[in-house]
C-alpha positions as CSV (number, residue, x, y, z in Angstrom):
1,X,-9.6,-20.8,15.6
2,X,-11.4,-17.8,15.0
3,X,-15.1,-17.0,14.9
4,X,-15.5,-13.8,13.0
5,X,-19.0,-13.3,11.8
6,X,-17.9,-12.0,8.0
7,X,-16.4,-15.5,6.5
8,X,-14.9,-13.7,4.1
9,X,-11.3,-13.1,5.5
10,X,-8.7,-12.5,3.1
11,X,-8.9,-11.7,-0.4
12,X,-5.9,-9.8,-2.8
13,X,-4.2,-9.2,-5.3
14,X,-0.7,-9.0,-5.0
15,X,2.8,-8.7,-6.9
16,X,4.8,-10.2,-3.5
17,X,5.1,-14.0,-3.2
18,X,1.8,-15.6,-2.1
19,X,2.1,-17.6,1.2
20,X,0.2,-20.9,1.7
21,X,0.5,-20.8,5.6
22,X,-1.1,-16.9,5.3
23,X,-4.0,-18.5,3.6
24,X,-4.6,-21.4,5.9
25,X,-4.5,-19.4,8.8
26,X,-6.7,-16.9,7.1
27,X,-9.6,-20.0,6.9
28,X,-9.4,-21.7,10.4
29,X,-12.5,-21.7,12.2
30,X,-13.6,-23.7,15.5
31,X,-16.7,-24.7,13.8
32,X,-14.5,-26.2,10.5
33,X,-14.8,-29.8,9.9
34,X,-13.6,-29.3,6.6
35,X,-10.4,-26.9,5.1
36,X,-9.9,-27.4,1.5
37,X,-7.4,-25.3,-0.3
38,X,-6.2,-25.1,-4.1
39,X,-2.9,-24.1,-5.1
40,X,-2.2,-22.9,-8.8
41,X,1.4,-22.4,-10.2
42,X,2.7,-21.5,-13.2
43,X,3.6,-25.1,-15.4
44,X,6.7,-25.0,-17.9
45,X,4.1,-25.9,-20.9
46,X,1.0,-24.8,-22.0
47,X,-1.1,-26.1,-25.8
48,X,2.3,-27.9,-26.2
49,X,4.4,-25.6,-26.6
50,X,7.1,-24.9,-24.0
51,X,6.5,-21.9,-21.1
52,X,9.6,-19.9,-19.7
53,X,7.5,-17.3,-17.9
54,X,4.3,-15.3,-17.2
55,X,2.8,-12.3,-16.6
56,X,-0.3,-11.5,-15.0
57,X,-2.4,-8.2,-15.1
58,X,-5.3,-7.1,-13.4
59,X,-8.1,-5.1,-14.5
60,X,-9.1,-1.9,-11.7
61,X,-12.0,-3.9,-11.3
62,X,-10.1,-7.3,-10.3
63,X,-10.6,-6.5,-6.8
64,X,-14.2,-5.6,-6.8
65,X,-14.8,-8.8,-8.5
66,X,-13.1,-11.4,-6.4
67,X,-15.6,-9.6,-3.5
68,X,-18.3,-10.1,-5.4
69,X,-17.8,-13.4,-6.4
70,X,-16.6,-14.5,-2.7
71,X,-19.8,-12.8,-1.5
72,X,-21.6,-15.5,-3.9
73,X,-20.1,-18.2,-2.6
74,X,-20.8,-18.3,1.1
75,X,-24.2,-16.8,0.2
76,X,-24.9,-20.5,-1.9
77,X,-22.9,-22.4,0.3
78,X,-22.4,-23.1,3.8
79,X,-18.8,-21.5,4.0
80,X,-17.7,-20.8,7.4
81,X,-14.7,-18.9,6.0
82,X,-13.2,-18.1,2.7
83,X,-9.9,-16.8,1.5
84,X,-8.9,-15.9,-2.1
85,X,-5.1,-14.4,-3.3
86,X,-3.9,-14.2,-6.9
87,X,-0.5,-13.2,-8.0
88,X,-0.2,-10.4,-10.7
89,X,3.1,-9.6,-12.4
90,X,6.2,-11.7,-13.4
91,X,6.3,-15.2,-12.3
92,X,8.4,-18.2,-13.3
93,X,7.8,-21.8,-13.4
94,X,6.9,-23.8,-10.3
95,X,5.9,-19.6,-8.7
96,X,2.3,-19.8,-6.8
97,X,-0.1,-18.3,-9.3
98,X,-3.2,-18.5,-7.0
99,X,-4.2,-19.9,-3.7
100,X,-7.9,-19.7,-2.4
101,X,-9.6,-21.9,0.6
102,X,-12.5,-22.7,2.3
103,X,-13.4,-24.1,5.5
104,X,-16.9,-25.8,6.2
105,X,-18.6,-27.7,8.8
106,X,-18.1,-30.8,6.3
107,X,-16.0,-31.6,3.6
108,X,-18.2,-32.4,1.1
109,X,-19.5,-28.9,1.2
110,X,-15.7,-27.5,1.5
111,X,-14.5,-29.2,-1.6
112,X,-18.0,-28.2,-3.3
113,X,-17.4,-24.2,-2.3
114,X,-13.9,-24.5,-3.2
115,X,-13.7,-25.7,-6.4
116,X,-16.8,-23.4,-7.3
117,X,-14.4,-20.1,-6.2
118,X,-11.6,-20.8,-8.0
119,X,-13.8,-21.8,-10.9
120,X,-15.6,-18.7,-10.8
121,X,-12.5,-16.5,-10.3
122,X,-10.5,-18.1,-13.1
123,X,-13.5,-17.3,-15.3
124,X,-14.9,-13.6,-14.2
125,X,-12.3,-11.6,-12.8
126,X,-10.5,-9.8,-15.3
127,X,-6.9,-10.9,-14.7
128,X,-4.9,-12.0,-18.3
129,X,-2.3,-14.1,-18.5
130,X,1.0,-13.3,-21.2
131,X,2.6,-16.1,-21.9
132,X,6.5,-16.6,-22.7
133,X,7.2,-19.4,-25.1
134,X,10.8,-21.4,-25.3
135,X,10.3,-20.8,-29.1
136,X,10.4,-17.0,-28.9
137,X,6.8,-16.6,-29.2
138,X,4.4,-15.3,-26.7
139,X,0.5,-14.5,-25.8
140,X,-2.2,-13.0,-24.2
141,X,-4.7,-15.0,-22.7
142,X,-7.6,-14.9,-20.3
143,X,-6.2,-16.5,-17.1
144,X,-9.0,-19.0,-17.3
């Protein structure tokens, strides 16, 4: 619907509920032929041991990073518009972790872009994971 020239259009961190819809509008472009969107929530196991909850933080930098890496992305792809939003704080099982999208003229190149962001941002933005366990236990992880 939109033709903004930045393609980047929404990108956050946030301790409120993430919103699919938000996102999807966020990424609709006349020019799109292609939307694709990935959805990460929190699953009820994890290295076989039973999950009850999760925490994510973020470091200061979090922010500055996801820019950096969306900035990446539509400058090696053809992304007409991008969105990126990642929960931090408490979330329970089934919550919406993550949600980022891309629209392209094509979907080859929207599935390509997509899975290259969430990739990237699951493995250079400095946001940890602590784990709950059913047994008691817990951990800190990299949210990767």
């Amino acid at each position: 619907m939109s033709t903004h020239d930045d393609p980047i259009r929404l990108l956050a961190l946030r301790d409120t509920p993430l919103s699919l819809d938000e996102v999807y509008a966020a990424v609709e472009h006349d020019a799109a032929g292609g939307t694709d969107i990935f959805v990460g929530t929190v699953r009820d196991h994890d290295g076989g041991k039973g999950v009850t909850a999760l925490e994510y933080s973020a470091h200061p930098t979090a922010a500055d990073e996801l820019r950096r890496i969306a900035e990446k992305i539509c400058a090696d792809h053809d992304v007409l518009a991008l969105a990126a939003v990642h929960r931090v704080g408490l979330l329970e099982i089934n919550d919406v972790a993550v949600i980022v999208a891309v629209s392209c003229a094509h979907r080859g190149e929207a599935f390509e872009a997509c899975r290259k962001l969430i990739d990237t941002l699951k493995h250079e933005v400095p946001i940890w994971k602590h784990q709950r366990f059913a047994d008691g236990t817990d951990e800190w992880v990299a949210a990767c």
